[in-house]
DRENPA-3360 file (N, C-alpha, C; in nm, 2 decimals, always signed):
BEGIN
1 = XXXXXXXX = +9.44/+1.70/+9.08/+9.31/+1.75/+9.13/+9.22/+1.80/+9.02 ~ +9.09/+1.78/+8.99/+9.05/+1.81/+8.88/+8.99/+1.96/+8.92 ~ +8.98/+2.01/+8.80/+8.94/+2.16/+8.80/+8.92/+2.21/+8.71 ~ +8.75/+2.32/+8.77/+8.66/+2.32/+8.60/+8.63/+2.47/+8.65 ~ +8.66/+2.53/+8.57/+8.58/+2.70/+8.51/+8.49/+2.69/+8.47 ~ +8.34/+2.75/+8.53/+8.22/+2.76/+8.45/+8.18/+2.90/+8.43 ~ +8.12/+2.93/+8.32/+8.08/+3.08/+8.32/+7.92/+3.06/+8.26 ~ +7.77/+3.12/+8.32/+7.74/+3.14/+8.25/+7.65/+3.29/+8.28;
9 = XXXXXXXX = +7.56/+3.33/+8.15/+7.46/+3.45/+8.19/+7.34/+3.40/+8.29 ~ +7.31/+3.49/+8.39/+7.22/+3.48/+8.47/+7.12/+3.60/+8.49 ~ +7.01/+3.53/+8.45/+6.92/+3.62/+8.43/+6.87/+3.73/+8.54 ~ +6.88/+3.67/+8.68/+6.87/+3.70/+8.82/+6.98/+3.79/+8.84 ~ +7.07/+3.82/+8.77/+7.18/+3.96/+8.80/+7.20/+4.02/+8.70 ~ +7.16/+3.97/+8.55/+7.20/+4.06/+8.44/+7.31/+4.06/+8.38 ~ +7.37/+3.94/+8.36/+7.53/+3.97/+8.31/+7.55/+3.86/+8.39 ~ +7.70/+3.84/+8.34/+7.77/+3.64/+8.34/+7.85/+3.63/+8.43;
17 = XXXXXXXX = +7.84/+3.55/+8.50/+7.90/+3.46/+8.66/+7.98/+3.36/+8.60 ~ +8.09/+3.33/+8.70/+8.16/+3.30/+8.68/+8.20/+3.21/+8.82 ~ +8.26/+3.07/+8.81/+8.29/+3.01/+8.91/+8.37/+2.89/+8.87 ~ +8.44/+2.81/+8.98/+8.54/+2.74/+8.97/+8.47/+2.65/+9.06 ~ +8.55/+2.51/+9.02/+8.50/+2.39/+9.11/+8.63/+2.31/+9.11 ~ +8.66/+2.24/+9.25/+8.75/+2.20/+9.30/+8.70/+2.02/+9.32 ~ +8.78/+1.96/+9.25/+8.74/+1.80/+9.29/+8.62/+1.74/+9.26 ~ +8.62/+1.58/+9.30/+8.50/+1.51/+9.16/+8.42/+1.44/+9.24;
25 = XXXXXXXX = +8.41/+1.47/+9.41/+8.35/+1.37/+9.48/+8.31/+1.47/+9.65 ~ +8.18/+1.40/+9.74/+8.21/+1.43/+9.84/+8.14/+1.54/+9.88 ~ +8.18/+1.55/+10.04/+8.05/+1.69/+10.08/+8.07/+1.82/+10.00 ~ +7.95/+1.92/+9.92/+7.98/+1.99/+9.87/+8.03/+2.12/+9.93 ~ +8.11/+2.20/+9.89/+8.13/+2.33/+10.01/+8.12/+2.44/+9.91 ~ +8.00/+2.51/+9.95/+7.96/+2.65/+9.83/+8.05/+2.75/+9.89 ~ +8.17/+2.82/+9.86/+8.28/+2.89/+9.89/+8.23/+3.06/+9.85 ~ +8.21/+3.14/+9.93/+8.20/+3.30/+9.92/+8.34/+3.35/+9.92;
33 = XXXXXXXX = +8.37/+3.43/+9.82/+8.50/+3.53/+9.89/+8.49/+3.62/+9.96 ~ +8.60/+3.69/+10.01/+8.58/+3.77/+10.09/+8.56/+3.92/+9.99 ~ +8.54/+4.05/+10.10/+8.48/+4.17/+10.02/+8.54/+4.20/+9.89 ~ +8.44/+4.22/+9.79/+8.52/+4.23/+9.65/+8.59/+4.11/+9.58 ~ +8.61/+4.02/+9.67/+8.66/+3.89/+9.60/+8.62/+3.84/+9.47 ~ +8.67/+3.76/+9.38/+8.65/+3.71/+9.29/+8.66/+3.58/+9.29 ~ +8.58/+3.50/+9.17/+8.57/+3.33/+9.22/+8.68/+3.27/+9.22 ~ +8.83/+3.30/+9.25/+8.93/+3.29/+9.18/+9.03/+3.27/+9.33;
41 = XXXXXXXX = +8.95/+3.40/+9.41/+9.04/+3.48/+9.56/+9.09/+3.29/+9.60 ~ +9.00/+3.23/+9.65/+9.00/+3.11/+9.75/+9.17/+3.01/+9.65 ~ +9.15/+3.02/+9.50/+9.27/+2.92/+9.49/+9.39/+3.05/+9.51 ~ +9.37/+3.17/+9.50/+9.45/+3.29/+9.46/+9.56/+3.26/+9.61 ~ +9.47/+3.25/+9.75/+9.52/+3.27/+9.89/+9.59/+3.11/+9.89 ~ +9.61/+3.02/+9.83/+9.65/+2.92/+9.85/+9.54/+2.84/+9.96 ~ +9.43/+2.88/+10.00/+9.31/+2.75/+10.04/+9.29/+2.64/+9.98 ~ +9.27/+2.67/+9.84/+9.22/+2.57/+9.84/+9.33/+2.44/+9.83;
49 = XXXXXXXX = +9.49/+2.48/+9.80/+9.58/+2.36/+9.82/+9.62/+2.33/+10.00 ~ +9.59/+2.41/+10.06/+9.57/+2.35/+10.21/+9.44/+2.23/+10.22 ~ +9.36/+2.22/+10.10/+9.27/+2.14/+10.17/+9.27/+2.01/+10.05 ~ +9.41/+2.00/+9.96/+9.42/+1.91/+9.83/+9.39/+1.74/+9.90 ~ +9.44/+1.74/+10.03/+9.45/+1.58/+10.07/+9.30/+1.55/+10.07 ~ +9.22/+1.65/+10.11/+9.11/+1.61/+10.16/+8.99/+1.58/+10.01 ~ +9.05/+1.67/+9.87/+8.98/+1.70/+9.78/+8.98/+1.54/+9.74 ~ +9.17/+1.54/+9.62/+9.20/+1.46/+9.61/+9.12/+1.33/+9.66;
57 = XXXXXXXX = +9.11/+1.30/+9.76/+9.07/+1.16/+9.84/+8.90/+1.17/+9.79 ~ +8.85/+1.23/+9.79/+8.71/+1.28/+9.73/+8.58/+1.31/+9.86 ~ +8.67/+1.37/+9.96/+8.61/+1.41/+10.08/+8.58/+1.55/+10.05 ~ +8.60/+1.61/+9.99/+8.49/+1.72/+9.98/+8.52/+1.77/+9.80 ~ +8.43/+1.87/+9.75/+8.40/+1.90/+9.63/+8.39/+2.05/+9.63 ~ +8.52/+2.17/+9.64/+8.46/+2.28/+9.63/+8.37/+2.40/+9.55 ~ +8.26/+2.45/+9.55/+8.22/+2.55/+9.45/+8.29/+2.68/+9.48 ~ +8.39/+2.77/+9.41/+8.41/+2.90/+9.45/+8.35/+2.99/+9.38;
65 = XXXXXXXX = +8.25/+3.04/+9.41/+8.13/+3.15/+9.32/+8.20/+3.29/+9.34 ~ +8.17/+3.34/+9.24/+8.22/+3.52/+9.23/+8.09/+3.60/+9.33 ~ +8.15/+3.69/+9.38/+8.04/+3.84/+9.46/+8.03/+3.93/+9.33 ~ +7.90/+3.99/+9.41/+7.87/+4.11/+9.35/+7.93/+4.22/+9.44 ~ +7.96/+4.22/+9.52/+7.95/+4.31/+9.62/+7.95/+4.48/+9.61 ~ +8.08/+4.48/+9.48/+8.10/+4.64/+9.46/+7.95/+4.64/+9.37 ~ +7.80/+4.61/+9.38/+7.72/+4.62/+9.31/+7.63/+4.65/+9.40 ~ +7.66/+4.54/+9.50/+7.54/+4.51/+9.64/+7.55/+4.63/+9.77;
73 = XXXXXXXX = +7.62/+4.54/+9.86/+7.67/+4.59/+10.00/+7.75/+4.68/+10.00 ~ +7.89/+4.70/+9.92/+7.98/+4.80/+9.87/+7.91/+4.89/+9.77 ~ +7.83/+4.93/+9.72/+7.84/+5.05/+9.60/+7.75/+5.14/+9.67 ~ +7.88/+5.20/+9.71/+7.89/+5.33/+9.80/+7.78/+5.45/+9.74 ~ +7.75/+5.44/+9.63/+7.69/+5.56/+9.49/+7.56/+5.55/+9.49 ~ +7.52/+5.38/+9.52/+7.36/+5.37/+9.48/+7.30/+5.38/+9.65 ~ +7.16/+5.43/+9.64/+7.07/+5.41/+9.77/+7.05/+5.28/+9.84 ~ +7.08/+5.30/+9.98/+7.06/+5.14/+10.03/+7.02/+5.09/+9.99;
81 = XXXXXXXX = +6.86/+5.15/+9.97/+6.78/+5.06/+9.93/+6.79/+4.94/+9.78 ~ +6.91/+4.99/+9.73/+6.91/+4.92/+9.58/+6.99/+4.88/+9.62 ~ +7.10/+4.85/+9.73/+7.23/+4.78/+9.76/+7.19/+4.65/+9.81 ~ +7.03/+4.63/+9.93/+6.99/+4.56/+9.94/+6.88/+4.46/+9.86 ~ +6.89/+4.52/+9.74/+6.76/+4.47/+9.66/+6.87/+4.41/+9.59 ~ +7.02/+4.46/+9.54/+7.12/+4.36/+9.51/+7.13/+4.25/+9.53 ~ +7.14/+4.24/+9.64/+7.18/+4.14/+9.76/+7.10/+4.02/+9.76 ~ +7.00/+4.11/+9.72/+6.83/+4.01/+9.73/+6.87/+3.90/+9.60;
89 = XXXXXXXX = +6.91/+3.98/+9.45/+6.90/+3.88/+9.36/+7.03/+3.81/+9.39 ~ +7.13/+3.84/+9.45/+7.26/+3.81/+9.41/+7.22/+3.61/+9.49 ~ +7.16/+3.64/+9.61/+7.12/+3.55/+9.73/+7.01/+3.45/+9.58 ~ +6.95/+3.52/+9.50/+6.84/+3.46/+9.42/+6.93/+3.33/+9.32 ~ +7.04/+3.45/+9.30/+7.14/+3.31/+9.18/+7.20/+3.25/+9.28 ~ +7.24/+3.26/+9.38/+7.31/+3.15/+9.48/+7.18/+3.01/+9.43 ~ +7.09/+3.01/+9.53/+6.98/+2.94/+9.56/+6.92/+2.86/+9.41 ~ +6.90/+2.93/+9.27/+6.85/+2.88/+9.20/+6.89/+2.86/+9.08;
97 = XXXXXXXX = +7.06/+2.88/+9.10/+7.15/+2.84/+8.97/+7.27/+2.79/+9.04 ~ +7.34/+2.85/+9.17/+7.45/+2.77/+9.15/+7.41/+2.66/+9.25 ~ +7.32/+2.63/+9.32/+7.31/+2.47/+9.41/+7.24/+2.38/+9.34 ~ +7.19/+2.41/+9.22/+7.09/+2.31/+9.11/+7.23/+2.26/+9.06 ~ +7.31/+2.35/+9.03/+7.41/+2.35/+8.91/+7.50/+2.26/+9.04 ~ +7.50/+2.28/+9.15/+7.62/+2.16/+9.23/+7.51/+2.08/+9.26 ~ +7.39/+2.05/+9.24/+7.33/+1.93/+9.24/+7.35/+1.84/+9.15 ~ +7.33/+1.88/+9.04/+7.35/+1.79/+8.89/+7.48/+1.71/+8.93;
105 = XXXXXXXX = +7.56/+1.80/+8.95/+7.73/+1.76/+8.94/+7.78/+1.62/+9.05 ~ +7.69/+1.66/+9.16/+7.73/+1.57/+9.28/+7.60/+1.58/+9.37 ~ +7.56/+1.45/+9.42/+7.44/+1.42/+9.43/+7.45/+1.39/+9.52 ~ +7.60/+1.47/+9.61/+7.60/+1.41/+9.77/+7.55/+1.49/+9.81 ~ +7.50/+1.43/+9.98/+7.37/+1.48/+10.07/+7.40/+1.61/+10.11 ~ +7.56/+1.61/+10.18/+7.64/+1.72/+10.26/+7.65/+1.88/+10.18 ~ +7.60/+1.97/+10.18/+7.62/+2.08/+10.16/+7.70/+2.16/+10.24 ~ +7.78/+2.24/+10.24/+7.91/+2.30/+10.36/+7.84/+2.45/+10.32;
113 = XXXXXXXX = +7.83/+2.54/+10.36/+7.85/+2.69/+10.35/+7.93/+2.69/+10.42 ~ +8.02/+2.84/+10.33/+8.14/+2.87/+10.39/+8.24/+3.01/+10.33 ~ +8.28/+3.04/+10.44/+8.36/+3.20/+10.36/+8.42/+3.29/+10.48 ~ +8.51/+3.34/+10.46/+8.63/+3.41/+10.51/+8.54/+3.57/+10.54 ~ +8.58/+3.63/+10.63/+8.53/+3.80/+10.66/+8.42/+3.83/+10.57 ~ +8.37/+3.90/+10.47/+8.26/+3.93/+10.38/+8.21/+3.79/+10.41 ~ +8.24/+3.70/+10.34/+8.23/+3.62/+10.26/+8.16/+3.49/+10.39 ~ +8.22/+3.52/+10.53/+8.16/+3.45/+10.63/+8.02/+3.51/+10.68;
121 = XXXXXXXX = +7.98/+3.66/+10.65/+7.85/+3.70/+10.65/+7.78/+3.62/+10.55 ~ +7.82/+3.64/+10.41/+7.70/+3.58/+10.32/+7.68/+3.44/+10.32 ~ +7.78/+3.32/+10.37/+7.77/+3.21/+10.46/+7.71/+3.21/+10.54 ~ +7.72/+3.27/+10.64/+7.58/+3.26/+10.79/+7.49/+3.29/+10.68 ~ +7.48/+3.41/+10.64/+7.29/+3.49/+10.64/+7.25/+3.36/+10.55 ~ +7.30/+3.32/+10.42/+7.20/+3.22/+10.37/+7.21/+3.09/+10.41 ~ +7.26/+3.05/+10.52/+7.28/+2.92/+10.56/+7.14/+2.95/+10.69 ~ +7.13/+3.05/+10.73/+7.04/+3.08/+10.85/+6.93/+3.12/+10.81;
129 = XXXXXXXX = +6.92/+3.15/+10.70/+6.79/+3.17/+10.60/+6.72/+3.07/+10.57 ~ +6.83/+2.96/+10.49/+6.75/+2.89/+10.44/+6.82/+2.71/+10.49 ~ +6.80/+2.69/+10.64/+6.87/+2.63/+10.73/+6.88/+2.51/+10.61 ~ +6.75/+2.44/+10.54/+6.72/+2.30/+10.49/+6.80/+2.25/+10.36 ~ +6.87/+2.33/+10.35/+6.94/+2.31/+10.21/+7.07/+2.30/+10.25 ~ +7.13/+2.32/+10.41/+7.29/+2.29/+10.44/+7.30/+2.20/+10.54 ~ +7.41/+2.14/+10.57/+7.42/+2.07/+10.72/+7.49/+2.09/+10.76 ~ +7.62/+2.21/+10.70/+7.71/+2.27/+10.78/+7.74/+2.38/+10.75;
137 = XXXXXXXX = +7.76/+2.49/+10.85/+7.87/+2.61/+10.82/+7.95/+2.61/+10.86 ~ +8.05/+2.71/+10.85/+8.18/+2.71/+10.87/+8.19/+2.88/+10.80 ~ +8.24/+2.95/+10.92/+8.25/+3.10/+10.89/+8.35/+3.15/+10.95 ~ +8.44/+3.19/+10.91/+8.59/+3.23/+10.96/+8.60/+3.42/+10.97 ~ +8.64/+3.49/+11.06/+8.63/+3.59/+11.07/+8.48/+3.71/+11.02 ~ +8.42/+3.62/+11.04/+8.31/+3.74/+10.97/+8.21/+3.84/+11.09 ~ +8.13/+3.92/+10.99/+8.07/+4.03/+11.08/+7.96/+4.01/+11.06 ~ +7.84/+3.97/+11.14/+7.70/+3.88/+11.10/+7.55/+4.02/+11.11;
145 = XXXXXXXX = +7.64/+4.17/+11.14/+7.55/+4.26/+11.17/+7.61/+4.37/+11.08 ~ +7.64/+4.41/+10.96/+7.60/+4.50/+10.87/+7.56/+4.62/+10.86 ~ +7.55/+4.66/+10.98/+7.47/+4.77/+11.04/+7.53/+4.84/+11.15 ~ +7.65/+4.73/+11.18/+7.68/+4.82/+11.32/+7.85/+4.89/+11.25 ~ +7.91/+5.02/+11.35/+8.04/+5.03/+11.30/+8.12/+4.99/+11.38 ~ +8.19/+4.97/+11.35/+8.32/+4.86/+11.44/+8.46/+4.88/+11.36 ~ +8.51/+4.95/+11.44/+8.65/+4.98/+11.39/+8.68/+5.10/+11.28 ~ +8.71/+5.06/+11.16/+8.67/+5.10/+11.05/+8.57/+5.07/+10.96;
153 = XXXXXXXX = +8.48/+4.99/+11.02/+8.40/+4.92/+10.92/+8.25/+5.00/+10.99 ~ +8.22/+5.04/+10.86/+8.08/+5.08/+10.87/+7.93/+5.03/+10.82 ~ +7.87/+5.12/+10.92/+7.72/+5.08/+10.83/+7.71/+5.06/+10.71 ~ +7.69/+4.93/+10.65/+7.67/+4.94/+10.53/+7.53/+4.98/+10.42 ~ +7.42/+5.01/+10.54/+7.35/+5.10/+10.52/+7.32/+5.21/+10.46 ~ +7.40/+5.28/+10.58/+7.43/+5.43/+10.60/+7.29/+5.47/+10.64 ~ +7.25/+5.42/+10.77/+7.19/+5.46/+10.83/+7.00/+5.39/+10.78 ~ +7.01/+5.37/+10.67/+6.87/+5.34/+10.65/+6.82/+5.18/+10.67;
161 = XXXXXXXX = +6.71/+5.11/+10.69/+6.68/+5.02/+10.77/+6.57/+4.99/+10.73 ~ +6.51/+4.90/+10.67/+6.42/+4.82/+10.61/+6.35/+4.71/+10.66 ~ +6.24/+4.58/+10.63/+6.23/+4.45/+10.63/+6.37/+4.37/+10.56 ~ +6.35/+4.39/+10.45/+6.47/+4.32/+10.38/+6.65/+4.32/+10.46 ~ +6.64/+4.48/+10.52/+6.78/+4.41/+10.58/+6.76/+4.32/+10.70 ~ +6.65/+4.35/+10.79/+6.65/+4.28/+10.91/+6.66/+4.14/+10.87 ~ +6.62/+4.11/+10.76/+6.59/+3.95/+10.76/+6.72/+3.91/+10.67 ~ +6.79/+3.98/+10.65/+6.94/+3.94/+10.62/+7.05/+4.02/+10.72;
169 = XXXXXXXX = +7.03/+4.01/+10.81/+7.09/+3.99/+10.93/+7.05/+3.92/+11.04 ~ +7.15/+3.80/+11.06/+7.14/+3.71/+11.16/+7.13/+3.71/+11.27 ~ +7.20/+3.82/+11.31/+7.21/+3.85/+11.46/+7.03/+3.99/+11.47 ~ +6.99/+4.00/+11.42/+6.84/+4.08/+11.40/+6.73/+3.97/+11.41 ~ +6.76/+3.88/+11.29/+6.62/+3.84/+11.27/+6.60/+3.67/+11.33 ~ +6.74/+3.59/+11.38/+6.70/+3.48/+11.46/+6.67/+3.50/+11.60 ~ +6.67/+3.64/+11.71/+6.59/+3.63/+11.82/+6.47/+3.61/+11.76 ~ +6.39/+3.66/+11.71/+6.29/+3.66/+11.65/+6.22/+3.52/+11.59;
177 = XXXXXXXX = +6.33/+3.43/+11.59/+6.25/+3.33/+11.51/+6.17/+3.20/+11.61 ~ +6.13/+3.21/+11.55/+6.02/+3.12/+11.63/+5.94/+2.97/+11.55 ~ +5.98/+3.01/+11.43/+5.96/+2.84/+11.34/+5.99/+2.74/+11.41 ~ +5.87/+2.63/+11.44/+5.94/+2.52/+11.51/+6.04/+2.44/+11.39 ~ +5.96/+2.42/+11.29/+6.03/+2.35/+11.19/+6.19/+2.38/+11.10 ~ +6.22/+2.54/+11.14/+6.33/+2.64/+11.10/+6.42/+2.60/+11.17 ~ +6.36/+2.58/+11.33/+6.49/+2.56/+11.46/+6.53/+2.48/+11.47 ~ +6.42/+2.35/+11.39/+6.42/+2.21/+11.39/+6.58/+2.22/+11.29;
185 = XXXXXXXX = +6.55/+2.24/+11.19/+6.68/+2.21/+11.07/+6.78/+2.33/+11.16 ~ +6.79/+2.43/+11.20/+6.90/+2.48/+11.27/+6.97/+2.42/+11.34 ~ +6.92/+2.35/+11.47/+6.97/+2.23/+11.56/+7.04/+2.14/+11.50 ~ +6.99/+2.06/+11.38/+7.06/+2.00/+11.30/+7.16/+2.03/+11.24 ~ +7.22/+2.13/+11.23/+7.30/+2.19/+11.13/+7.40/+2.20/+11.19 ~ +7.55/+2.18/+11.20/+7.67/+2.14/+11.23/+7.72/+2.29/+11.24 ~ +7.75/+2.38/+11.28/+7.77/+2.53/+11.25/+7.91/+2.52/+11.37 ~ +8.00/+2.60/+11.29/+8.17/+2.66/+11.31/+8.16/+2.82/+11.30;
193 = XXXXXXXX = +8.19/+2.82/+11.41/+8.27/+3.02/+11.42/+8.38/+3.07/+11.47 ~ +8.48/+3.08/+11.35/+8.63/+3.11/+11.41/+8.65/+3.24/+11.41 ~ +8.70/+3.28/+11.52/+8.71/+3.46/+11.55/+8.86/+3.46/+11.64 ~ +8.93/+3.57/+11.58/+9.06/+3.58/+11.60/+9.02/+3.68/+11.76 ~ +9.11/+3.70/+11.84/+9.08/+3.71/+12.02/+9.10/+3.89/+11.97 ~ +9.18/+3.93/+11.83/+9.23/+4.11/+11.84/+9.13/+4.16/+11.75 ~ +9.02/+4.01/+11.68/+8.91/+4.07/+11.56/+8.82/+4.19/+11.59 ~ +8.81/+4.31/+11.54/+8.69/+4.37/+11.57/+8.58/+4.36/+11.54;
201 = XXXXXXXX = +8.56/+4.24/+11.51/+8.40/+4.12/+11.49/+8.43/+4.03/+11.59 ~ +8.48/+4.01/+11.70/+8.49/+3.95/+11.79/+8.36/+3.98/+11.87 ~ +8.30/+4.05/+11.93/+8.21/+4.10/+11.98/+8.10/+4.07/+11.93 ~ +8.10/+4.08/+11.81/+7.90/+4.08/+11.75/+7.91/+3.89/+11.68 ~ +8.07/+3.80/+11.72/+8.06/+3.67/+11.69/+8.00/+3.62/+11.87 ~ +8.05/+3.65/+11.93/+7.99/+3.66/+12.12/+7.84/+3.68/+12.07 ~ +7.79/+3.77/+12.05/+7.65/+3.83/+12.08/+7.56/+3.67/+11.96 ~ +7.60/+3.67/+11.89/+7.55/+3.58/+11.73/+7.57/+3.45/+11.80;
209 = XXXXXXXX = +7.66/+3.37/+11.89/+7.67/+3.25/+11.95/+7.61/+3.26/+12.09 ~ +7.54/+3.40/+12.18/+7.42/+3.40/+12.27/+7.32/+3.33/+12.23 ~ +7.29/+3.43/+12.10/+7.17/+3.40/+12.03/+7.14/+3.26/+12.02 ~ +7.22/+3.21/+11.95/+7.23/+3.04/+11.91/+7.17/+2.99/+12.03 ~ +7.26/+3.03/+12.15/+7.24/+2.93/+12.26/+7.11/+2.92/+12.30 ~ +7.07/+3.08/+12.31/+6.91/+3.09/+12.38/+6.81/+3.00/+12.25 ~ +6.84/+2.99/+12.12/+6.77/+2.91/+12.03/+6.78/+2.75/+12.10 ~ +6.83/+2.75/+12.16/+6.88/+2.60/+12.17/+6.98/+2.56/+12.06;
217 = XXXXXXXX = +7.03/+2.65/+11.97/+7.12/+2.55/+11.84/+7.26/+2.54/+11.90 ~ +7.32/+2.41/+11.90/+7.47/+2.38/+11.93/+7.54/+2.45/+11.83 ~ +7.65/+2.47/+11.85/+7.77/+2.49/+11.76/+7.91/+2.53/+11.85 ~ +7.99/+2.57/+11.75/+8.11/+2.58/+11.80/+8.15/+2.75/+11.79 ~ +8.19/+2.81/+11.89/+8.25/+2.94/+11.87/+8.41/+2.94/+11.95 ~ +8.47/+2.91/+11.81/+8.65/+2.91/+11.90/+8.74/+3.04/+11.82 ~ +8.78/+3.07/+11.93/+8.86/+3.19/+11.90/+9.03/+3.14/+11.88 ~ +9.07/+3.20/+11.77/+9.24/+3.22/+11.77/+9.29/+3.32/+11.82;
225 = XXXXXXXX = +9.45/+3.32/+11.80/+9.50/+3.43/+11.90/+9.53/+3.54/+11.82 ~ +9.58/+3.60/+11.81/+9.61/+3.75/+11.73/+9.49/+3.78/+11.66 ~ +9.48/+3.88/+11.58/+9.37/+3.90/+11.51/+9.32/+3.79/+11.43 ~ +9.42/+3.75/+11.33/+9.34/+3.60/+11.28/+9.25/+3.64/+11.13 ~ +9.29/+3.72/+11.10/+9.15/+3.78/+10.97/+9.24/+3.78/+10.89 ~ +9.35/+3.71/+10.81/+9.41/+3.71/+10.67/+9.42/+3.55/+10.61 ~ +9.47/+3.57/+10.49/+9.53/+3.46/+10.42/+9.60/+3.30/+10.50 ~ +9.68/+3.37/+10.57/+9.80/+3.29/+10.65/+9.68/+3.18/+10.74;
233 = XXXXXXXX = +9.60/+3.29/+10.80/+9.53/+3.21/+10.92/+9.38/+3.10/+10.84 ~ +9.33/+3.17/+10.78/+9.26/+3.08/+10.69/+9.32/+3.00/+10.62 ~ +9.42/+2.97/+10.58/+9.51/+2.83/+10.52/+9.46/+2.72/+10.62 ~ +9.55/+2.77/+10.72/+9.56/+2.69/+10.88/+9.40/+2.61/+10.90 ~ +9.28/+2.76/+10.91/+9.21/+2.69/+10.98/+9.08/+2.60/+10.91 ~ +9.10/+2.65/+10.75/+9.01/+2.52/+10.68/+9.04/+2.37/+10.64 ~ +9.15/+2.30/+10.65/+9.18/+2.19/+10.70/+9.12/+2.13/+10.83 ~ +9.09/+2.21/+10.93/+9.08/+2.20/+11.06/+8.95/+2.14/+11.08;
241 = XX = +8.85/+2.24/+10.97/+8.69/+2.27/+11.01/+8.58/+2.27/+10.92 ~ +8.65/+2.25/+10.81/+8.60/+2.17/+10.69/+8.57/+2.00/+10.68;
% end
């Protein structure tokens, strides 16, 4: 299976990024980790050798990009408001360094967004942002509202509420959307939501696949049995939905 380490400085975060690419052919799949992850987590969990038949054969091409997160959404220290202005550039190097940089490389049509718990939020929000640049997602365990507390998981706010977060939350700002040409490329877009039946994001993945419906966008929302939010179960289900 071929496999390349790239590292470089990015002007849009200040300091050097780091990512891994999986295979030499095929639909691309821009890979988020989950919270705190590193571009490393996806081969670290054994994923990416659950999906070797499919590499190998040259059916898909993965990108595994590093988070900022303990910078962004996690850093507990700085003001929301600078957690989400993070978030802003972090979304900036996605878009204008690493999908140029998987353009050059592979020149196939198929773009995949995709990512596990954290990592399935920053999959939706920019795949729903910016519908025209994917034709599929694929979001395993994630929490698409940021804002709400659920379980142990809290506002990642902490209470404060902006434009900027509404429009990086999916379940906020697609009632709201009304682009004929936005809903146009949504409809189009092949979109997967796996949520375990004990997840405590089970609930706001119901409320996020309402929405869809009242948009008119298809997709799939299938649930597994137990909770479903680790390593073991994402092996399983990216083979599946990939």
């Amino acid at each position: 299976m071929n496999r390349e380490y790239h590292k470089w400085w990015s002007d849009r975060l200040g300091r050097d990024m780091e990512l891994l690419v999986f295979g030499h052919a095929g639909a691309k799949v821009l890979i988020f980790p989950t919270r705190g992850g590193r571009f490393h987590e996806y081969e670290d969990m054994r994923v990416v050798a659950s999906l070797r038949d499919k590499i190998e054969q040259g059916h898909l091409q993965l990108y595994c990009v590093d988070s900022v997160d303990a910078e962004s959404l996690y850093c507990c220290w700085a003001h929301p408001h600078g957690r989400i202005e993070r978030q802003k550039a972090y979304e900036e190097y996605i878009l204008n360094e690493v999908m140029p940089f998987m353009q050059d490389k592979n020149q196939h049509e198929c773009v995949i967004s995709h990512g596990c718990s954290l990592g399935a939020f920053h999959a939706a929000n920019i795949a729903f942002r910016h519908p025209h640049l994917f034709k599929k997602l694929v979001a395993f365990s994630g929490r698409y509202d940021l804002t709400l507390n659920v379980e142990y998981f809290s506002d990642l706010f902490s209470g404060y509420y902006n434009d900027d977060i509404y429009y990086h939350t999916p379940t906020h700002f697609l009632p709201n959307l009304h682009c004929d040409w936005r809903l146009q490329q949504l409809r189009a877009m092949e979109i997967v939501l796996v949520i375990g039946r004990d997840d405590p994001f089970k609930a706001n993945n119901e409320h996020l696949s309402h929405i869809l419906w009242g948009k008119g966008i298809a997709h799939q929302l299938l649930t597994w049995d137990e909770r479903a939010h680790r390593a073991y179960y994402w092996r399983r289900m990216a083979p599946l939905y990939l």
